[in-house]
C-alpha positions as CSV (number, residue, x, y, z in Angstrom):
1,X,-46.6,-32.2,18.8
2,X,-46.6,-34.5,15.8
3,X,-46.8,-31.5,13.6
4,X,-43.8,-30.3,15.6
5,X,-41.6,-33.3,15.2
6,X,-42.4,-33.2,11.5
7,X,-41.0,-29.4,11.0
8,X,-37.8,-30.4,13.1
9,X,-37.3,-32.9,10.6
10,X,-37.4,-31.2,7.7
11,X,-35.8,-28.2,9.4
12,X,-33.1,-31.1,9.6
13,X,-32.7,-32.2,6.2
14,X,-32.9,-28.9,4.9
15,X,-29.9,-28.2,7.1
16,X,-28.1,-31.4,5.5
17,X,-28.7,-30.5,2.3
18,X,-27.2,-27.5,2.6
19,X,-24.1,-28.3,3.9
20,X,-23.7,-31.3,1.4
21,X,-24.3,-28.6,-1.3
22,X,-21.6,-26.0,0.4
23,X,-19.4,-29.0,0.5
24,X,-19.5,-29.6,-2.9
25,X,-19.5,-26.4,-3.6
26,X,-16.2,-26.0,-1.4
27,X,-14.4,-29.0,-3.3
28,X,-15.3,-27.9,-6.8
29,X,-13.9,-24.6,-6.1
30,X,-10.8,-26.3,-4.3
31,X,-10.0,-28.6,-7.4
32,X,-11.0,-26.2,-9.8
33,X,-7.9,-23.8,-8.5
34,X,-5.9,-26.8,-9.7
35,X,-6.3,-25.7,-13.2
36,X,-6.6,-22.7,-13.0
37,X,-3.3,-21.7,-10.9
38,X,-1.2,-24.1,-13.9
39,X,-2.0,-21.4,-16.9
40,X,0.4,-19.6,-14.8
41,X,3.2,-21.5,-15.0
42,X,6.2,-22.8,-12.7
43,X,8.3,-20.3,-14.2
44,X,7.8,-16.4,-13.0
45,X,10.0,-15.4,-15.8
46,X,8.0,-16.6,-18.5
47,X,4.6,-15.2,-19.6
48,X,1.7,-17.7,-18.7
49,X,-1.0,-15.2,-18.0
50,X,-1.8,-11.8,-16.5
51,X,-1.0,-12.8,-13.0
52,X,2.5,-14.2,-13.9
53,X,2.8,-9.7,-14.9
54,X,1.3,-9.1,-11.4
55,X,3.7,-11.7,-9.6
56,X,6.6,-10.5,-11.5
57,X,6.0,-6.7,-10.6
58,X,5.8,-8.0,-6.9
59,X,8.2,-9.9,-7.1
60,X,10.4,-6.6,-8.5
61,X,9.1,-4.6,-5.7
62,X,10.2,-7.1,-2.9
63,X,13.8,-6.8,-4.4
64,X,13.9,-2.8,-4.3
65,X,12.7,-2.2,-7.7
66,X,9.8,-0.2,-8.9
67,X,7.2,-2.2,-10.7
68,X,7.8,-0.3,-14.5
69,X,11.6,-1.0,-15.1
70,X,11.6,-4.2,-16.4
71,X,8.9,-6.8,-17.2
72,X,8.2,-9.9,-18.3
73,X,8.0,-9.1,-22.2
74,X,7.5,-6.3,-24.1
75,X,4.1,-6.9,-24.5
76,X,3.0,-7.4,-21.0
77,X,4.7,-5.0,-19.1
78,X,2.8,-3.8,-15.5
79,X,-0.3,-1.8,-16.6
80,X,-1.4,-1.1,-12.8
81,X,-0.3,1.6,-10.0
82,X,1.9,0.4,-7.6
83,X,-1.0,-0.6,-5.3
84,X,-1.3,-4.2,-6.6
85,X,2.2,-5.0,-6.6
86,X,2.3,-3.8,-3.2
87,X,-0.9,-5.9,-1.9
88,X,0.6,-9.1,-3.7
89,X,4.2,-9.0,-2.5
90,X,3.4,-11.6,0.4
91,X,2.9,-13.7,-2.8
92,X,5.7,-13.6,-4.7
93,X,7.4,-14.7,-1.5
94,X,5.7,-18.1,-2.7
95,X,6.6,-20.0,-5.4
96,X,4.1,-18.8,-8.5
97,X,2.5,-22.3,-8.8
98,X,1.3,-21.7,-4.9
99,X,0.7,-18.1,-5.4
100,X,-1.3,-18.4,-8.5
101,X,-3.8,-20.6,-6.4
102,X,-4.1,-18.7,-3.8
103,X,-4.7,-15.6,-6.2
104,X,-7.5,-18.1,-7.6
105,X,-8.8,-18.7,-3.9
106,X,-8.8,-15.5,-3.7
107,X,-10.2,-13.8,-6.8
108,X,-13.2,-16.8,-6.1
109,X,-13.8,-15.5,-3.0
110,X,-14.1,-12.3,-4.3
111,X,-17.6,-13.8,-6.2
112,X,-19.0,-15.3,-3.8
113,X,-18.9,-12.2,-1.3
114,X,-20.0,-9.7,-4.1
115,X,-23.0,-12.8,-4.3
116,X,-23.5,-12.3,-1.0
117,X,-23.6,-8.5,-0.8
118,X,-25.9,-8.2,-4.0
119,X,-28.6,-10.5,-2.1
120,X,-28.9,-8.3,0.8
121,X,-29.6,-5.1,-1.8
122,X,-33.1,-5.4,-2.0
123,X,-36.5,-5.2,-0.2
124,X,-39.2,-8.0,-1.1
125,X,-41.6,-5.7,-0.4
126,X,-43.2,-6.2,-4.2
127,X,-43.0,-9.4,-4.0
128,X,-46.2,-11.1,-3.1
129,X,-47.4,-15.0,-2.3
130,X,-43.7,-15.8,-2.6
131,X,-43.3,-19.9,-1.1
132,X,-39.5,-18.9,-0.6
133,X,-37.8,-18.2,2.8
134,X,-36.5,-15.0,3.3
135,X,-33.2,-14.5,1.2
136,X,-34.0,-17.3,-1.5
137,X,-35.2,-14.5,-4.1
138,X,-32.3,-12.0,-3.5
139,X,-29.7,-15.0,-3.6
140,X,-31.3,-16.8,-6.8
141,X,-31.1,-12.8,-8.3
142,X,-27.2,-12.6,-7.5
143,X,-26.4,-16.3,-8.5
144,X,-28.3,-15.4,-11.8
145,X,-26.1,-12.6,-12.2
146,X,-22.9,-14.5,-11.8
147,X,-24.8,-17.1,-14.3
148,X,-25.5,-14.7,-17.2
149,X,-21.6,-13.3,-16.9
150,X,-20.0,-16.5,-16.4
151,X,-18.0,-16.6,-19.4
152,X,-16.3,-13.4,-18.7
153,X,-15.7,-14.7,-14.7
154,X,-14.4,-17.7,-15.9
155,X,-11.9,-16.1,-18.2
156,X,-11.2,-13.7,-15.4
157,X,-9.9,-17.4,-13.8
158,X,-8.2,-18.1,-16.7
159,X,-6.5,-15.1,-17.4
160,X,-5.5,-14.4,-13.5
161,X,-7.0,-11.3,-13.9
162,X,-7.7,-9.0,-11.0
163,X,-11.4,-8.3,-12.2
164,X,-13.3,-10.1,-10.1
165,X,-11.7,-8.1,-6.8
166,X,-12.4,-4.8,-8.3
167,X,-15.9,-5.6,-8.7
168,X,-16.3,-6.9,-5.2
169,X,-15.1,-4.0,-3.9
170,X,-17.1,-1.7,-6.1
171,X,-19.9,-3.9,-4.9
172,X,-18.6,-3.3,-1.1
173,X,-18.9,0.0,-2.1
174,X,-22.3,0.7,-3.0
175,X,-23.4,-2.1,-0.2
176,X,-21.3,-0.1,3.0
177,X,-23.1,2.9,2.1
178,X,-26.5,1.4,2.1
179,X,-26.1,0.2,5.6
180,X,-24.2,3.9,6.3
181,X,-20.8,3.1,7.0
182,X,-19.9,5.8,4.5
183,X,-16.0,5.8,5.8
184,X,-15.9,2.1,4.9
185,X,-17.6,2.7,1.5
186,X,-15.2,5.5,1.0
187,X,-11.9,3.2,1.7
188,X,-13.3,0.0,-0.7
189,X,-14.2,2.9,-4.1
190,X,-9.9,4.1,-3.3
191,X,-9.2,0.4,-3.2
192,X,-10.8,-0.1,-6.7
193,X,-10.2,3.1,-8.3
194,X,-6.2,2.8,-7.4
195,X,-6.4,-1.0,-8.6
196,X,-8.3,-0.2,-12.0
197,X,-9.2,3.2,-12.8
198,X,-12.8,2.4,-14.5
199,X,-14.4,1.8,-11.1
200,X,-14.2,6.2,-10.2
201,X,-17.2,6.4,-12.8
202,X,-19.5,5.3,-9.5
203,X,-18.2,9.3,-8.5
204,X,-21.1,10.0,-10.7
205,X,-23.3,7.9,-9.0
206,X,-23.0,10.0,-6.1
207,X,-23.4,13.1,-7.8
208,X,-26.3,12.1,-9.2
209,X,-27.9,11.4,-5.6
210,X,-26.9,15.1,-5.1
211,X,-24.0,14.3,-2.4
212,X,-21.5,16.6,-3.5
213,X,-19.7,16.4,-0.3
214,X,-18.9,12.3,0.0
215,X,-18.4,12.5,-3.7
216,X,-15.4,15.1,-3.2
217,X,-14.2,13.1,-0.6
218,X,-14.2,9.7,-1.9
219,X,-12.0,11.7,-4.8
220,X,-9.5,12.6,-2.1
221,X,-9.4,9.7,-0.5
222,X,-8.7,7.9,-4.1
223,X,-6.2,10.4,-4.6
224,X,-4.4,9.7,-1.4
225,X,-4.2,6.4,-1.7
226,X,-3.0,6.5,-5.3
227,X,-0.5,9.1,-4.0
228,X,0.5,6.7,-1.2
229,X,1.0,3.7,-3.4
230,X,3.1,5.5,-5.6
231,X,5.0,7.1,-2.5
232,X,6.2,3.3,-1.7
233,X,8.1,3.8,-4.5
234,X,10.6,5.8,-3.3
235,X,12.7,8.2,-5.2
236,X,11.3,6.3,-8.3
237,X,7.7,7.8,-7.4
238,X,7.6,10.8,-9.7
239,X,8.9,8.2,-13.2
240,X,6.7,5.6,-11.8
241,X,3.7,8.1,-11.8
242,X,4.8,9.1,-15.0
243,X,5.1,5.8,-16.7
244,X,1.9,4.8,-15.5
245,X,-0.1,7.4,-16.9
246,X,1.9,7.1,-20.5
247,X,1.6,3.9,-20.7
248,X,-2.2,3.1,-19.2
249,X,-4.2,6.1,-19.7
250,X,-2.9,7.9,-22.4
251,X,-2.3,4.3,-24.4
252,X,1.2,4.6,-24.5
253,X,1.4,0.8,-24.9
254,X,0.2,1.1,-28.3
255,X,-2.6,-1.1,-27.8
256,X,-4.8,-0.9,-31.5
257,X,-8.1,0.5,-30.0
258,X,-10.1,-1.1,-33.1
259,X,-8.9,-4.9,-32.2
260,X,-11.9,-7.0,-31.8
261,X,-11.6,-8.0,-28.1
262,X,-11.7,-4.2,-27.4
263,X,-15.9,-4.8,-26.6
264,X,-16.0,-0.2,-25.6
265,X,-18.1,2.2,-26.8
266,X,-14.7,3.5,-28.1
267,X,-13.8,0.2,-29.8
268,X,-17.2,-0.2,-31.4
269,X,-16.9,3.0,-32.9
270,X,-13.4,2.9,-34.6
271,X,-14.7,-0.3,-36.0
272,X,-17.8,1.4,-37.1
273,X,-16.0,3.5,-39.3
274,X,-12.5,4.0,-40.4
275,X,-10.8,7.7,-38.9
276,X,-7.4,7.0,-39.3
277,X,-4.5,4.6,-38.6
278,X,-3.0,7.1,-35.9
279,X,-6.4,7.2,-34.0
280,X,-6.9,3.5,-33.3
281,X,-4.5,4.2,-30.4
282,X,-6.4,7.7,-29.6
283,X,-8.4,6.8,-26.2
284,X,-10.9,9.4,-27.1
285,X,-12.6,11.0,-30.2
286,X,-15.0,13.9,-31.1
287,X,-18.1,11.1,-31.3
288,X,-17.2,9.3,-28.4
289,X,-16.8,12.0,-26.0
290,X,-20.4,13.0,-27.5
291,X,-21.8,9.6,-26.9
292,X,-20.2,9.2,-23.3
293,X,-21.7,12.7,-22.4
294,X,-25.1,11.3,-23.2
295,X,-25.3,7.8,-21.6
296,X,-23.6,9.7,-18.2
297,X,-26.9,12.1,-18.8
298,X,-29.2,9.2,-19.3
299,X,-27.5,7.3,-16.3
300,X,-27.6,10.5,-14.2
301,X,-31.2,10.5,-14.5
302,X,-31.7,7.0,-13.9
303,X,-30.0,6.8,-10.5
304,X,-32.0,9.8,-9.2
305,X,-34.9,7.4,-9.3
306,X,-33.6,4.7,-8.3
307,X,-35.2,3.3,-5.2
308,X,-32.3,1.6,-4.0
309,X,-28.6,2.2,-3.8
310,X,-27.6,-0.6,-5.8
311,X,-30.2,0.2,-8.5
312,X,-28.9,4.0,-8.4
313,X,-25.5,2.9,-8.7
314,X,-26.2,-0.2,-11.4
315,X,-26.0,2.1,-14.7
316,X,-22.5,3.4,-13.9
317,X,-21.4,-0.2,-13.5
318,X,-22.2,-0.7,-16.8
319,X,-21.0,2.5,-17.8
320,X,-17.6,1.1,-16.2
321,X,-16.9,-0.8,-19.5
322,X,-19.1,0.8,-22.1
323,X,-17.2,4.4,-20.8
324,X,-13.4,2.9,-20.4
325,X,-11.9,3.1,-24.1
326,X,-10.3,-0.5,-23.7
327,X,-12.2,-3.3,-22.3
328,X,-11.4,-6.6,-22.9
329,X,-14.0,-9.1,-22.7
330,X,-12.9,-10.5,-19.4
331,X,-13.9,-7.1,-17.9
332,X,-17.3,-7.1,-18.2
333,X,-17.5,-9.3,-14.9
334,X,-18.3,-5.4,-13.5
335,X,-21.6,-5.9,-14.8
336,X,-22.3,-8.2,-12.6
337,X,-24.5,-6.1,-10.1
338,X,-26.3,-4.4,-13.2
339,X,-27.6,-8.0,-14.1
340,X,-28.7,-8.1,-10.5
341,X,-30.6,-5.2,-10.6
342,X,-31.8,-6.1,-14.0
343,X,-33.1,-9.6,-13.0
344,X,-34.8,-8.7,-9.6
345,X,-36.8,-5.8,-11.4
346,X,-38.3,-9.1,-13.7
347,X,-38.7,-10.9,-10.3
348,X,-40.5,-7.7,-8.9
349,X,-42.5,-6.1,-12.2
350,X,-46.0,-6.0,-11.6
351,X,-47.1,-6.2,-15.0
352,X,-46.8,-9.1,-17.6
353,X,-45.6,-6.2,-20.5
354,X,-42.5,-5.2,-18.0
355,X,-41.4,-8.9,-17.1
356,X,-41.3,-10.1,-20.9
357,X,-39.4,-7.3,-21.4
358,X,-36.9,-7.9,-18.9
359,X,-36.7,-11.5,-19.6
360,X,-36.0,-10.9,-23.5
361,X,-33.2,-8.7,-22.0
362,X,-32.3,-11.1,-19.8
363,X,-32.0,-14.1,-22.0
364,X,-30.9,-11.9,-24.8
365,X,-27.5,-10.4,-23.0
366,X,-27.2,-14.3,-21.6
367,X,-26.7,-15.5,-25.5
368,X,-25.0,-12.6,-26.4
369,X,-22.4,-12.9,-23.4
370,X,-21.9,-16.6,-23.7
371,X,-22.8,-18.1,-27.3
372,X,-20.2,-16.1,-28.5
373,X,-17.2,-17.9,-27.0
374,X,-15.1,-19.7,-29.0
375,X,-15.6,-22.9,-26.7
376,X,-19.2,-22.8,-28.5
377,X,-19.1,-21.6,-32.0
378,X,-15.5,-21.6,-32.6
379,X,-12.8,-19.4,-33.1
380,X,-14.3,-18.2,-36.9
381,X,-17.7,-17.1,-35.1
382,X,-16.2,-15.7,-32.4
383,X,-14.2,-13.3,-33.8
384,X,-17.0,-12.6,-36.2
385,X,-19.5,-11.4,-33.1
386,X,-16.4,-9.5,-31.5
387,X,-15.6,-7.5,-34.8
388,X,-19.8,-7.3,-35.2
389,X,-19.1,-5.6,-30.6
390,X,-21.8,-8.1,-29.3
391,X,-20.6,-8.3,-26.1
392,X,-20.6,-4.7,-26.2
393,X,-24.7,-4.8,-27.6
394,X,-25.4,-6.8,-24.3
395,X,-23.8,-4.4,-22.0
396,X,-26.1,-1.9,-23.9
397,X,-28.9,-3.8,-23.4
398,X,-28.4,-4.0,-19.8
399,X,-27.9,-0.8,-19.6
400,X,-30.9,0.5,-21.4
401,X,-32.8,-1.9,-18.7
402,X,-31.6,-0.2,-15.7
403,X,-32.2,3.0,-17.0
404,X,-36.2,1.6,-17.0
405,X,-37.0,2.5,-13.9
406,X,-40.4,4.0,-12.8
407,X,-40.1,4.1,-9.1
408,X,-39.4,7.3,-7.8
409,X,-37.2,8.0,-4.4
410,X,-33.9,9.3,-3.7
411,X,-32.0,9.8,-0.6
């Protein structure tokens, strides 16, 4: 009875800790959207960060216009389908002060569901005299996650960025499938891969698991909703469509490919070496459709061993950036489920040798992902590691540990 009593009231305070922890949690997220929703600016007219281009497109679309014609300056026009100006038009009914916080609410949110997805992932069944309740493990795996790339979520914040979403619903993805609602699953990859192309590399994830059939129709069903978001367009469909791909996959922007904040495989290499003044805005060369070839190989033959589908899936999310030929450093937060992976395999490893190993790469794509911020060794060293692609060595390194994978089973 005593005993009893004594388990009730820890039970108890357990229960009040938590819910003072959520509540700061909830308050710090709350004030924090404060800030964050002011780099925006009052005025929707004026470029204050990337979701002032997003409210402006919406904004254009809720007056009649398609998304392309005009834009906010000439070097931030609307880089997206249609599909995001679409979702957002309930928003630029707002003024952008309130719309940029709720576009912070919700772009937090995002996080802290893609947390939540991550932790229910994977099994503790190699995990053994473990003093933490069910879920602790798996939780502290995600959270460390979100740790390790919080320099690129938090610039996501700053920047208004949309990269957060994407990677939640990549995430919901991978997750829907695992519990087989494969319809669902489909419908979140579309979302994703209409928002920002990169996330259709997880096609090959499927192919690799040898399901030919859901991976042709989770193409079709990205096509048809990219078809249908440029559809809302009107009689402007067929120049939108055509503007998009000029200007966003084929680099018609002009962005210079070899700028130091481009952290790719294809940025790295153009800074590597010198080809040409012309080729800086090429998305693709000879050596980097080579090198892209091979890591898809390597990753192929990872994710047929993986023994879950998030582990299957993990090196393509890495490939999501290392693949795409411009990838700002605020878009690494589509890493975030690789580090998962990547942290509970040194939570799981069996052997001393395997856990140093992925706690060097741990701790070593940590410093590499946040030391170099300007916020920490200034603006000199921080464009010295972005010309030197650390950011980009890290998202190596995380790849070459999810592709370390002994475990054999595939479904």
């Amino acid at each position: 009875m005593i005993e009893r009593e004594r388990a009730n009231q820890r039970a108890s305070k357990q229960r009040t800790a938590a819910i003072f922890l959520m509540a700061v949690i909830i308050s710090g997220v709350l004030l924090a959207g404060l800030y964050y929703a002011r780099r925006s600016g009052p005025d929707p007219t004026i470029y204050g960060n990337d979701f002032s281009v997003y409210y402006f497109a919406a904004a254009e679309m809720v007056e009649g216009r398609d998304p392309y014609q005009n834009s906010i300056g000439e070097w931030v026009p609307y880089l997206y389908t249609p599909l995001l100006a679409e979702l957002l038009m309930p928003l630029a009914l707002l003024p952008i002060p309130v719309a940029a916080y709720l576009w912070f609410l919700i772009s937090a949110a995002a996080v802290a569901l893609a947390m939540c997805m991550l932790a229910r992932s994977f099994p503790r069944e190699n995990l053994e005299n473990q003093p933490l309740p069910v879920g602790s493990l798996e939780m502290f795996a995600a959270a460390g996650a979100v740790l390790i790339a919080a320099r690129f979520v938090l610039d996501t914040f700053y920047m208004g960025q949309v990269n957060t979403i994407v990677m939640m619903l990549a995430v919901a993805h991978v997750y829907l499938y695992s519990k087989n609602r494969k319809t669902a699953a489909g419908f979140m990859l579309a979302l994703a891969a209409t928002m920002k192309v990169t996330p259709i590399v997880l096609i090959f994830y499927h192919l690799a698991r040898l399901r030919f059939k859901y991976a042709a129709a989770c193409v079709g069903l990205i096509a048809l909703v990219a078809a249908m978001s440029f559809a809302g367009l009107g009689r402007d469909a067929r120049q939108g469509a055509q503007t998009f791909f000029n200007r966003t996959i084929a680099n018609g922007q002009g962005f210079d490919l070899k700028y130091s904040g481009n952290q790719s495989l294809r940025g790295f290499e153009l800074r590597l070496y010198q080809e040409s003044e012309d080729s800086n805005r090429v998305p693709r060369g000879p050596i980097t459709i080579i090198i892209s070839l091979v890591l898809l190989a390597a990753a192929w033959l990872a994710s047929r061993r993986g023994a879950t589908e998030l582990e299957a899936a993990a090196p393509f999310f890495c490939l999501a950036v290392i693949l795409s030929p411009l990838s700002w450093k605020d878009h690494y937060v589509i890493i975030i489920p690789a580090v998962t992976a990547v942290i509970w395999r040194f939570l799981s490893a069996r052997t001393r040798s395997r856990r140093v190993i992925f706690g060097l790469i741990i701790v070593g794509s940590f410093l590499l992902f946040n030391v170099t911020s300007w916020r920490i060794i200034g603006l000199f060293g921080a464009e010295w590691a972005d010309a030197h692609s650390l950011i980009f060595t890290g998202g190596i390194l995380i790849f070459l540990a999810v592709l370390m994978n002994p475990r054999v089973g595939c479904s």
